[in-house]
N, C-alpha and C positions, 0 to 999 in steps of 0.2 A: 504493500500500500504506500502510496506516495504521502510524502512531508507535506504538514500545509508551511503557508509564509512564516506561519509565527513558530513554529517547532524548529525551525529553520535558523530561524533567526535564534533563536534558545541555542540552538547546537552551534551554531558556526560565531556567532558573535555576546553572547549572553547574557541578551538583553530581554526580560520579561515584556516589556510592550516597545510600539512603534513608537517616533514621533507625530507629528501631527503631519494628515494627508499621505505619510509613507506609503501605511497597510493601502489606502484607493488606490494611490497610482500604480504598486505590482496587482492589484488585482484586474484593475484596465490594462495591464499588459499582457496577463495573462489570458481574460477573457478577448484576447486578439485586438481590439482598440493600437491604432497609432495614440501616442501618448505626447504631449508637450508638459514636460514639469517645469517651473519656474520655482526655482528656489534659492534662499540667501545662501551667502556663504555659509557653511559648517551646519546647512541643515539637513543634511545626510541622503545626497542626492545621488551616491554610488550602489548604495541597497538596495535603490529601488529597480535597477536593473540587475544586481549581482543576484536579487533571491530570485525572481523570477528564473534566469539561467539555473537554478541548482532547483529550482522544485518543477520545471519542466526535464525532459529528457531530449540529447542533441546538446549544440554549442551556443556561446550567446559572442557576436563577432561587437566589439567597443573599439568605434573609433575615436579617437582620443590626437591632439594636437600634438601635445607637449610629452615628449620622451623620460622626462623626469618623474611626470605626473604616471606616465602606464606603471614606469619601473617601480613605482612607490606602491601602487593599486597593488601591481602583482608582486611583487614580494610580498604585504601583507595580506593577501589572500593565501598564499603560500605559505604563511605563518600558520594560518588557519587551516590547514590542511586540506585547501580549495586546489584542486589543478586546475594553475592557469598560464597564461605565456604570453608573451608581446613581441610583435616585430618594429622595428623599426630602424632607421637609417643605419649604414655601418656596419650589418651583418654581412656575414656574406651570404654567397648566393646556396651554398650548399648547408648552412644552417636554419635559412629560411626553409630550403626545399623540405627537410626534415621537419622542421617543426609542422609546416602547414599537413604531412604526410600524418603527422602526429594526430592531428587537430581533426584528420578524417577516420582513422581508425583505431586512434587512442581513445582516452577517457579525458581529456582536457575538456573544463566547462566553460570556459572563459577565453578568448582569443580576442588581446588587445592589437590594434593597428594603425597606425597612421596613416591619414586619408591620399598622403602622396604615395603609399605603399600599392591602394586599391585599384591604382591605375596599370600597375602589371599584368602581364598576363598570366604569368603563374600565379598570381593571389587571385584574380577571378579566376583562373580555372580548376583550381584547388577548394575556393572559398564555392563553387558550385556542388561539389559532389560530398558536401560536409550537411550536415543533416541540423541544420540552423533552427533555434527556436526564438528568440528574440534579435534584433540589430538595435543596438544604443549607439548613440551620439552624443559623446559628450563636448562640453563645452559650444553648443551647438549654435551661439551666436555666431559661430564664423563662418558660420552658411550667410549670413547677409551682409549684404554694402551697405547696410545703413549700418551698420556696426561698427565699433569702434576696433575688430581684430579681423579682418576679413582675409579670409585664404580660398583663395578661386578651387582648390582641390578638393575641398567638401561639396563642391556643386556635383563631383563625380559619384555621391554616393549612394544616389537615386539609382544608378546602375546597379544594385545589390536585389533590387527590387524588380529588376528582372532575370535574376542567380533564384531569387525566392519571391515569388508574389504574395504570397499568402502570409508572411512573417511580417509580424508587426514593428515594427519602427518604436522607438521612447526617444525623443528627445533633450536633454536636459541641460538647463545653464542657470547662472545665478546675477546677470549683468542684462536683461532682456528689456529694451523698451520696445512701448506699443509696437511700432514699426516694427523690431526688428521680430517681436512676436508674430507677429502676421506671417512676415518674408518666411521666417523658420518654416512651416508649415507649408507655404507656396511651395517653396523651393524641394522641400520634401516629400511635395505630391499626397500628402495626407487623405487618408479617404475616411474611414471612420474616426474623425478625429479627436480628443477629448483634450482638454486643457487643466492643469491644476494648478495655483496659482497660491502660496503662502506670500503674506503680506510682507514686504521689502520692510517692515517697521522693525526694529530691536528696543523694548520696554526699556531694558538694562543695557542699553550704551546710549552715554553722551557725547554727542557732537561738540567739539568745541575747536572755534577759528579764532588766531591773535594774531595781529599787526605787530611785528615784533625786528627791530632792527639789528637784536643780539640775541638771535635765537638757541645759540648753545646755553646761555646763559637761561634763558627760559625752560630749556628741555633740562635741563635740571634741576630747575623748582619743581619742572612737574613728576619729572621722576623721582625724587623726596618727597614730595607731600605724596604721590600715589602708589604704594607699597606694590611689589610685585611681578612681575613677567612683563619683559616689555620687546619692541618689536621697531625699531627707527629706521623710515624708511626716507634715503635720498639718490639722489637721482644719477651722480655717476659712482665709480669703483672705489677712488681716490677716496672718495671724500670718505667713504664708509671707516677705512683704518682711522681716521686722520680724528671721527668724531667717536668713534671705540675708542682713541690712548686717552682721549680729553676725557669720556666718560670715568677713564681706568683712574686719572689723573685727583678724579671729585671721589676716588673710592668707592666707585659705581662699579662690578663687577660687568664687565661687556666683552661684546667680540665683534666681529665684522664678516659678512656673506656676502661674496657676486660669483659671477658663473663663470670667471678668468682664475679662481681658483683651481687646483687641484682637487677631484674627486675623491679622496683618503680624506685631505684638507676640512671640503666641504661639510663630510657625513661626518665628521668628530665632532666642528663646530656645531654640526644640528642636534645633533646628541647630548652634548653640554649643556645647550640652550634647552633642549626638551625636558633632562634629567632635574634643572636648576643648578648646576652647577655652572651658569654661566645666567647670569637675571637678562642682559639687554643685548638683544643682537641689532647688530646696524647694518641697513642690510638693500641694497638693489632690490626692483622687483623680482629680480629670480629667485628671490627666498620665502616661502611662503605656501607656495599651491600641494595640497595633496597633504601639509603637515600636518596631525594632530594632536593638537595641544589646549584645548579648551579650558586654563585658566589664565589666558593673559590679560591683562589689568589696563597695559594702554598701547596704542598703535598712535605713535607720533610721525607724522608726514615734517619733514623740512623741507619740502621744498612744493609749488603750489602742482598739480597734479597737470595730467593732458587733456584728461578727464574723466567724468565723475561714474564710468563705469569701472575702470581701475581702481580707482579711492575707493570707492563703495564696499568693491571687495577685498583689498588690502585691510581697510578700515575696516573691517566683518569679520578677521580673525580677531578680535577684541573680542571677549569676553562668551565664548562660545557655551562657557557652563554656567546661563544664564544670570551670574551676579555682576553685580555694578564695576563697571567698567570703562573706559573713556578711550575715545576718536579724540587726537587734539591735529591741528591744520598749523604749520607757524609760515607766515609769510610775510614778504617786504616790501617795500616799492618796487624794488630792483629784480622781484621775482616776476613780477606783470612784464618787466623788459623782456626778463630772459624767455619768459612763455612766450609773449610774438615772435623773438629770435627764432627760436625752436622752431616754432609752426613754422615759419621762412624757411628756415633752412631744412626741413622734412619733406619738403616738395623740391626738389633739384631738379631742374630744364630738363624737357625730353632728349636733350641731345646729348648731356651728360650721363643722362639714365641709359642712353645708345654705348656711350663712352666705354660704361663700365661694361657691360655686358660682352662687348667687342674683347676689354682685356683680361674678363675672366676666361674666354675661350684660349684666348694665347696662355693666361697662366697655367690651363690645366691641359695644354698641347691637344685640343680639340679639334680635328680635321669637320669643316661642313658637312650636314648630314649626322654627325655622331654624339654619341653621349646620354643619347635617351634613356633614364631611369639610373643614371649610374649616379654613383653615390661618394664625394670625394672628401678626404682631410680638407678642412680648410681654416688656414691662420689669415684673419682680416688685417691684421697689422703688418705680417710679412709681405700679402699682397698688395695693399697701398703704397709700400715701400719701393715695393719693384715697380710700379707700372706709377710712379710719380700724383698717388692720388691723396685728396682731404679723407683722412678718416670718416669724417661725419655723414660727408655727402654721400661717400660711398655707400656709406652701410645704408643711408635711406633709399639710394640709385637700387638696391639689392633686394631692400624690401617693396619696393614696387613694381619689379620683375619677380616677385612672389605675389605681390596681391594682381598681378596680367598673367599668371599663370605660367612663367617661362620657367622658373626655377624654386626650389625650396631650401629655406637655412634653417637647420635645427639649433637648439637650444645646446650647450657644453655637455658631450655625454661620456659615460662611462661605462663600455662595454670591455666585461671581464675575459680574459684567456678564454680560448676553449679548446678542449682537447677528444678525441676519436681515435678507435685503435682499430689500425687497417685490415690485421692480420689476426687469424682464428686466437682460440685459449691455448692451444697445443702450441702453435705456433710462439706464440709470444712466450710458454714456458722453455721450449729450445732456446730463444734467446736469450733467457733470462741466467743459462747457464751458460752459455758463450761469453757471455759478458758480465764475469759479479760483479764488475763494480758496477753498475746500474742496477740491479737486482732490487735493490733498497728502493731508489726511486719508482722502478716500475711494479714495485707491491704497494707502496703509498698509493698511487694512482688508480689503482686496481679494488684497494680495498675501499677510501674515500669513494668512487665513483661506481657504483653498479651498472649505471648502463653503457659507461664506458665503450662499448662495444657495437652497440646499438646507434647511439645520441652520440654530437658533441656536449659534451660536458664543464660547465665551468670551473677552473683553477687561478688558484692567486700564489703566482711565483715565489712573492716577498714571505708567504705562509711555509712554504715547502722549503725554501732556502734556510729557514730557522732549526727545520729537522737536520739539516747538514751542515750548521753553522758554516754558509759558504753566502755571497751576495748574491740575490735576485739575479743578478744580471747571467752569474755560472748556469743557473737550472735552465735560465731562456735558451743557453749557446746549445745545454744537455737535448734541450727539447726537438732547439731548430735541429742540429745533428739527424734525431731520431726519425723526424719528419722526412729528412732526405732521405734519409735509406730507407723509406717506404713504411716505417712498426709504425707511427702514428700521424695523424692530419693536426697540424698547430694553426690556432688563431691566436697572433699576440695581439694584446689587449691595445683597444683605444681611450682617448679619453680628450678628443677634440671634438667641435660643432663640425656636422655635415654640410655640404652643399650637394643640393638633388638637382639635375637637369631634367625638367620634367618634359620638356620634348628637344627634338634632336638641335643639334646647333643649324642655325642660318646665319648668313651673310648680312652684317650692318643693313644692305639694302633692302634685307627682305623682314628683317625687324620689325614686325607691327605692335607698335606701341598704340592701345588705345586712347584716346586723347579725350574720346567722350567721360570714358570710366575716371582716368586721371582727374579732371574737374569734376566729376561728381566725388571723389572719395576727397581730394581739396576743402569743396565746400564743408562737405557733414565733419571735417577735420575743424575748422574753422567752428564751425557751432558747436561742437563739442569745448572747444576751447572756452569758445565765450560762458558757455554755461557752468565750465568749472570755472572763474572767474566771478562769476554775477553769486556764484555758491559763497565764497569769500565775503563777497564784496556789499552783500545785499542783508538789509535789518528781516531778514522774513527765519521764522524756528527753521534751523539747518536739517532737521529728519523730515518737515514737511517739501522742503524743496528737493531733498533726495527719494523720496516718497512721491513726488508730484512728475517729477523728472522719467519714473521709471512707471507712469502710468497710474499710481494713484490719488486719485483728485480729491478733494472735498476731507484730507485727513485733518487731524486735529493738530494741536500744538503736543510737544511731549512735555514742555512741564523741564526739561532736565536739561538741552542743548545750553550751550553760554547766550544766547538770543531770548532763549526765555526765562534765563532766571536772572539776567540784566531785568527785562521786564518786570519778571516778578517785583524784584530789589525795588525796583523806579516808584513800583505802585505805593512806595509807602515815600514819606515824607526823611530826605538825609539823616535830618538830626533823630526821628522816630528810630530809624534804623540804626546808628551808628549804637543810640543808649538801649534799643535793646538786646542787642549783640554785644555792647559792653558789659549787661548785665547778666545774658546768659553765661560767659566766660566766666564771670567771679562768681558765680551761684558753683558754675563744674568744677570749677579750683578747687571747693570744696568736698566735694563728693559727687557720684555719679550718678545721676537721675534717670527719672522715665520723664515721657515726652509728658504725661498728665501733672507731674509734678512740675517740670517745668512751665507748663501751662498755667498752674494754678499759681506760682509766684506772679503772674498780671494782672491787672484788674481784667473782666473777665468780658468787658468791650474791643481788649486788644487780640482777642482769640486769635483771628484771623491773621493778625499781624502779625503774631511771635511764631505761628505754623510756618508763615512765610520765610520769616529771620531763620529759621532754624534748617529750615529745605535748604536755604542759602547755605548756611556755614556750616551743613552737613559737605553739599557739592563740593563746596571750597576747601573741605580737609579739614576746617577746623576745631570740628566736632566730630563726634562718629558712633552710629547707634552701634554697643558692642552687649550682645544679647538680651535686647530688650531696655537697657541704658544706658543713658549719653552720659560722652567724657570728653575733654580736651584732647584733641591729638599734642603728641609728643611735637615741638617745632626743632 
C-alpha cells in the first residue's frame, strides 16, 4: 500500500504536520492539476514537489537554474536517504550518459537538471523513455521577460510536454509579480491550471530603511542592540573581507562569502556560520539560496539593491522560525549615483555585446559552425586580460548573450573527482598482485566505493592522500598513471564557472542580436530600478509597498517597519513621549514588570499612549519582553 503525503513527510523529514497551503499544492499535483505555487522565501516550496515524487511511482525530472542550489537539494535528500542526482554543466559526457541510464532503470526518485542541459539530445532522448511522474520548475520566474532573472532556456521546457503529455507541470518561485505570474503559466502552456498563493507579508520581520553617510558605523549599533545570526549583504567581493576585519575589529565574530572563493573555503565558512561558531557572515549574493538556517535575527543590505525582487528574498532569510527579526536597508546619497551608474553600464552597445562574443570564440579556439552544447572552464579575468577588455562591460556583454539565448555562465562550481574501474574483479585482483605497492590504494577505493565498477564514483584526493601521508597532488599523478594503462577512467575535479555555447558559433555577420528584446529587458530594468529607489525613498509602511509591488493591494500597515513606528512615535506629542519613556526606564531600573503593571503606573487616560511608548522602545532594543516581563536591555 502506498504512503500518503503526510506519512511521508513523518518518515523522510519529521515533521508531524505541513505548513500552510503545502498539504493542497502536493495534492493538486498529485491529483494531475499543472500547479503555480507562489511562495516567500523559507516557506518550504521544495516538498511540495519532493513528496509528491516519493508517494507516486516513476521519477520527478527538477529543473532548477542554479548549480549550487541542485547540489545542496540533492545532497540533503541524500542525507535522507532519498535517491537523487543532478546534472549539470562540467560533467562529462560519459557521467551524464550513466546517470541518465540510471534514472531509466535504477531507483533514482528525483532527477535535478538545468534547463541549458534539456536542450541535448541525449537528455530528451533518455528523459523520454524514463517513466516521469511529476516535472517541477523551480525558480520558475525565469521563464518570463518581465522578470527580473530571465534565461531564454527555460522557454525550452515546454518541450518535456511532448516526452510526456499527460504529467503534470508544479511550478514554483518566491519573487513573482502579477505579470510575471500570468507569463509563468502562458509560457508553460498550463491546461488544468491551479494557483496557490501564500501572502508575501512576514508578521515577525521588520523592515527598516536609514539615510546613513557612515554606514559601518551604523551596522554596528545595529548588530549590538540586535543579538544574534546575522547575514550583511554588499555588492562587490572586496568589500565583503574589508567589512568582516572591521566587524572582527568591534569584537563582532564575522566572516566573509562570494563565489571567487575556493569550494573547501566556501563550505567551512557556511558551516561556521550555520553551527554559530561564526555570528555575521558578509557576504555577495551568492551566499544565501538553498541554506537552512531559520534563526537569523537580521539581514542588513549596505548597499541600495537593483531590485526589490532580490531584496525581498535576501531580506526573507531573516527570521524564518517565525520570531522577531529585522530587514534593515543602509543607504547614501552616493548610493542613488552608483545605482544609475550600474543601470548605465548593465546595458553595453550592441556592438560591444558583438565584440565580446566574437573574442570568446577566438579565446576558446572555436572554428564557425562548432561548439554547440559544449561546456568550457572559464576565468573572466584571465579572459579580459587577453582580448584587452573592461571587466564590467564584459560580464554584462555575456549576460545578455545568455538572456538572447547564444550562450550560458554558471555560477563557481565544485564538481568532485570521479573514479570507474574499467576492468573485471578478477582482473583488477591480478593487478593488485603485480603491483603491491598500489595494493593499499586500490582496496581503499574498492572498499569506500561499491559501485565502483558499475558508476563513476566520487573521490577527494586531499582524503586519501592523509591514509598515505603523501600530498594530494602524488594520489592524482597515482590515478592519472592508472587511467593510462587502461584499470580505471579518472575525472579530476573542477571547481570553476562554466561557459555553455548553447548553439553553434557564427560569424560576427550573422550575429543576430535582438534589438526589440534588448529595449524591452532595458526598460523593465529601469523600472525595477526606480521602484527599488521610490522603496527607500518614499514615507508609505515598507511591507505595504513590498506587499503592493508583488500584487497585493489594499494591505494594511504592519505596525513594526521604521515608517510606522516613526508614525506611531509622531502620534503622541515630543515632550509626552520623551517623559514617558523616561519614566518607563526608571520604573525597569528597578525591577522587571509586566506590560499591566506598567500600565497601571499612568493615569489611566494615557493607556493608549504608554502601549505606544512601549511598542517603541521595545523595537528600538530598549526594552525587551523576557517571559512575560519587561526589563532594560543591557546598553
Amino acid at each position: 500500500m502506498k504512503k500518503t503525503p503526510s506519512e511521508i513527510l513523518k518518515e523522510y523529514w519529521g515533521y508531524d504536520s505541513f505548513r500552510p497551503q503545502q498539504e493542497d499544492i502536493i495534492w493538486s499535483v498529485l491529483q494531475g492539476n499543472d500547479t503555480l505555487a507562489l511562495m516567500p522565501t523559507g516557506g518550504g516550496k521544495s516538498i511540495c514537489f519532493q513528496i509528491p515524487a516519493l508517494v507516486q511511482d516513476g521519477i520527478c525530472i527538477v529543473v532548477s537554474p542554479l548549480i549550487s542550489l541542485m547540489k545542496d537539494q540533492v545532497d540533503n535528500l541524500q542525507k535522507r536517504g532519498i535517491q537523487a542526482k543532478a546534472i549539470y554543466s562540467g560533467m562529462s559526457y560519459r557521467q551524464i550518459d550513466e546517470l541518465l541510464d540510471n534514472c531509466i532503470y535504477g531507483r533514482t526518485k528525483l532527477l535535478y537538471i538545468s534547463p541549458e542541459r534539456l536542450k541535448s539530445e541525449l537528455a530528451i532522448e533518455r528523459i523520454s523513455k524514463m517513466n516521469v511522474n511529476t516535472i517541477a520548475i523551480d525558480e520558475a520566474h525565469c521563464i518570463s521577460q518581465w522578470g527580473y532573472d530571465f534565461r531564454p532556456a527555460y522557454l525550452e521546457i515546454t518541450e518535456l510536454r511532448k516526452l510526456h503529455p499527460k504529467v503534470s507541470f508544479i511550478a514554483l518561485t518566491a519573487t513573482a509579480t502579477p505579470e510575471v505570474a500570468k507569463d509563468i503559466q502562458e509560457k508553460l502552456a498550463f491546461k488544468k491550471g491551479k494557483i496557490f498563493q501564500n501572502s508575501f507579508g512576514r508578521d515577525n520581520l521588520a523592515y527598516v530603511v536609514r539615510k546613513e553617510e557612515n554606514k559601518d558605523e551604523k551596522l554596528v549599533d545595529i548588530l549590538k542592540k540586535v543579538p544574534g545570526s546575522s547575514v550583511v549583504y554588499v555588492r562587490n567581493r572586496r568589500r565583503t573581507k574589508d567589512i568582516a576585519i572591521f566587524l572582527q575589529k568591534q569584537r563582532i565574530t564575522a566572516d566573509f562569502y562570494h563565489a571567487g572563493l575556493e569550494p573547501k573555503f566556501r563550505s567551512q565558512k557556511q558551516a561556521d556560520w550555520i553551527s554559530g561558531k561564526i555570528r555575521v557572515m558578509v557576504a555577495t549574493n551568492a551566499f544565501g539560496m538553498g541554506i537552512d538556517k531559520p534563526d537569523v535575527r537580521t539581514v542588513v543590505h549596505l548597499d541600495l539593491p537593483d531590485n526589490l525582487e532580490a531584496y525581498f528574498q535576501e531580506a526573507g532569510r531573516a527570521g524564518r522560525d517565525g520570531k522577531k527579526s529585522f530587514a534593515a536597508l543602509l543607504y547614501s546619497d552616493g548610493d542613488l549615483k552608483t545605482l544609475k551608474k550600474n543601470f548605465e553600464v548593465s546595458f553595453p552597445e550592441l556592438k560591444e555585446i558583438k565584440r565580446v562574443y566574437q573574442a570568446l570564440g577566438s579565446y576558446f579556439q572555436l572554428a564557425t559552425g562548432g561548439g554547440l552544447g559544449t561546456s568550457y572552464d572559464f576565468n573572466l579575468i584571465q579572459f579580459c586580460e587577453n582580448f584587452k577588455l573592461k571587466l564590467l562591460p564584459t560580464l554584462n556583454s555575456i549576460k545578455h548573450l545568455e538572456k538572447m539565448g547564444w550562450l550560458a555562465l554558471t555560477d563557481t562550481i565544485y564538481i568532485p573527482s570521479a573514479v570507474k574501474v574499467k576492468i573485471s574483479r578478477e582482473e583488477i585482483y591480478d593487478f593488485q598482485l603485480k603491483n603491491p605497492k598500489l595494493e593499499k590504494l586500490i582496496k581503499l577505493l574498492l572498499r569506500s566505493n561499491s559501485g565502483i565498477f558499475t558508476d563513476f564514483v566520487p573521490i577527494y584526493e586531499d582524503k586519501i592522500a592523509l591514509n598515505f601521508r603523501v600530498e594530494g597532488e602524488k594520489i592524482q599523478s597515482i590515478l592519472n598513471l592508472l587511467a593510462k594503462d587502461g584499470i580505471i577512467e579518472y575525472l579530476p575535479k573542477k571547481s570553476k564557472p562554466q561557459l555553455i555555447f548553447l548553439k553553434e558559433r557564427v560569424s560576427i555577420e550573422n550575429l543576430n542580436l535582438d534589438s526589440t528584446l534588448y529595449s524591452f529587458l532595458k526598460e523593465r530594468a529601469k523600472f525595477r530600478h526606480e521602484k527599488a529607489i521610490e522603496y527607500c525613498t518614499t514615507e508609505i509602511c515598507r511591507s505595504q509597498q513590498l506587499l503592493d509591488y508583488f500584487g497585493e493591494v489594499n494591505s494594511k500597515n504592519c505596525e513594526v517597519c521604521d515608517i510606522c513606528l516613526e508614525r506611531n512615535k509622531s502620534d503622541l506629542k515630543k515632550g509626552d513621549f520623551e517623559r514617558m519613556s523616561e519614566k518607563v526606564s526608571k520604573i525597569l531600573k528597578k525591577e522587571d514588570l509586566e506590560l499591566k503593571e506598567i500600565v497601571d503606573s499612568f493615569h489611566a487616560k494615557n493607556e493608549l499612549k504608554i502601549l505606544k511608548v512601549i511598542e517603541y522602545m521595545v523595537s528600538e532594543k530598549i526594552i525587551e519582553n523576557d517571559d512575560g516581563k519587561f526589563k532594560l536591555v543591557a546598553q
